[in-house]
Structure formats: structure tokens, C-alpha cells
C-alpha positions as CSV (number, residue, x, y, z in Angstrom):
1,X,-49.6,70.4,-25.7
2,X,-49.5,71.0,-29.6
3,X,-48.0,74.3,-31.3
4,X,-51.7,74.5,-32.7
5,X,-53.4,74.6,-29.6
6,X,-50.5,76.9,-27.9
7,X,-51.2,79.3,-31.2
8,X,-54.9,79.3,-30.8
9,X,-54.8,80.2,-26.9
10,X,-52.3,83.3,-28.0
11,X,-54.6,84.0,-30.3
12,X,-57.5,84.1,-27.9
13,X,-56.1,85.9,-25.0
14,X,-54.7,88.7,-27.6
15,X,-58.5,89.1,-29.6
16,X,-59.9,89.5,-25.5
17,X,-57.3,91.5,-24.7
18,X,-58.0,94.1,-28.1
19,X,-61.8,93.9,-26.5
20,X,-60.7,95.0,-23.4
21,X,-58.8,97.7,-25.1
22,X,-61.2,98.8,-27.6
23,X,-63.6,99.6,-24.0
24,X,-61.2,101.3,-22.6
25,X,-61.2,103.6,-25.7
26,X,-57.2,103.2,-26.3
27,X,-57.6,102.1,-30.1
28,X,-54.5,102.2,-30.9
29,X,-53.3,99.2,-28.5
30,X,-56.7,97.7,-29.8
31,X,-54.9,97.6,-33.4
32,X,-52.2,96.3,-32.2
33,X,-53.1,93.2,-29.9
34,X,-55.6,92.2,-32.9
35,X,-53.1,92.2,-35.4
36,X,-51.0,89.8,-33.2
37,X,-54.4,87.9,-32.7
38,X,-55.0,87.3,-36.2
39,X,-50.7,86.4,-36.8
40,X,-50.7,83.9,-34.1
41,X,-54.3,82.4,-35.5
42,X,-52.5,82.2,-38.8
43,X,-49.4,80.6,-37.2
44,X,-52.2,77.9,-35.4
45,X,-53.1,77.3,-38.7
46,X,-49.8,76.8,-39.9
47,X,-49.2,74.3,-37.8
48,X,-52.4,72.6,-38.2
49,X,-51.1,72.1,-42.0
50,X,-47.9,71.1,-41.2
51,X,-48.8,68.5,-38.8
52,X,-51.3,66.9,-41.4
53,X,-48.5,67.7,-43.9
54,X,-46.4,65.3,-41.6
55,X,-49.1,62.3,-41.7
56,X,-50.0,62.4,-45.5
57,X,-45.6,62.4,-46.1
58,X,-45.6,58.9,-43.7
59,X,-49.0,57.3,-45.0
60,X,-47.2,57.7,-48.4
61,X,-44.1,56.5,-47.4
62,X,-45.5,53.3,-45.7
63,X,-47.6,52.8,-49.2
64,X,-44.5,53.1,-51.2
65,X,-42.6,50.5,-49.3
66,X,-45.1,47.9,-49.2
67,X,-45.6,48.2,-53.2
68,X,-42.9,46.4,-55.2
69,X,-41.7,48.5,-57.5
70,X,-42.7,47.9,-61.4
71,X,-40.8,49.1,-64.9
């Protein structure tokens, strides 16, 4: 299992868990577990960019060693 896919079930379970919250009338726990939410959505899509980060760095690499290089 990826980091983005661990992230975005975090991320999930914390936004229903704010939900549950927020009808239980406790807001301030609401605030809370939806800022965490949103961090570990923005930490999903961290590693979304670092993983295609990753691919574009070794597509380029194997483009740069089949070119001969020129002066």
C-alpha cells in the first residue's frame, strides 16, 4: 500500500470522524480532527508529487543516457 493511499484513508477516517463530532455538538474536537484531515490530505498529496517527481527524474535519466552527448 502506497503513502498516498495510507494519507487519503487518514484523511477520510479523520473528516468522518469531525462529522461525528460536529453531531455530537463538541466543536471543539470537530476543529481539531478536521484540521488533521485536511494535513494528512495535504501530506497524500505530497506524496502523489513526489512519487511522479520520482518517474519524471528516471524517464529523464534513461533519455540522457541513450543520447550521445554533443559540443
Amino acid at each position: 500500500m502506497s503513502w498516498e493511499r495510507i494519507w487519503m484513508i487518514v484523511s477520510a477516517l479523520l473528516l468522518i470522524a469531525a462529522a461525528v463530532l460536529l453531531w455530537r455538538n463538541n466543536l471543539s474536537a470537530v476543529f481539531v480532527s478536521a484540521a488533521l484531515g485536511a494535513c494528512a490530505w495535504f501530506l497524500s498529496y505530497r506524496a502523489q508529487l513526489r512519487a511522479k517527481t520520482a518517474v519524471d527524474e528516471e524517464s529523464n535519466e534513461e533519455t540522457s543516457a541513450e543520447e550521445p552527448y554533443e559540443d
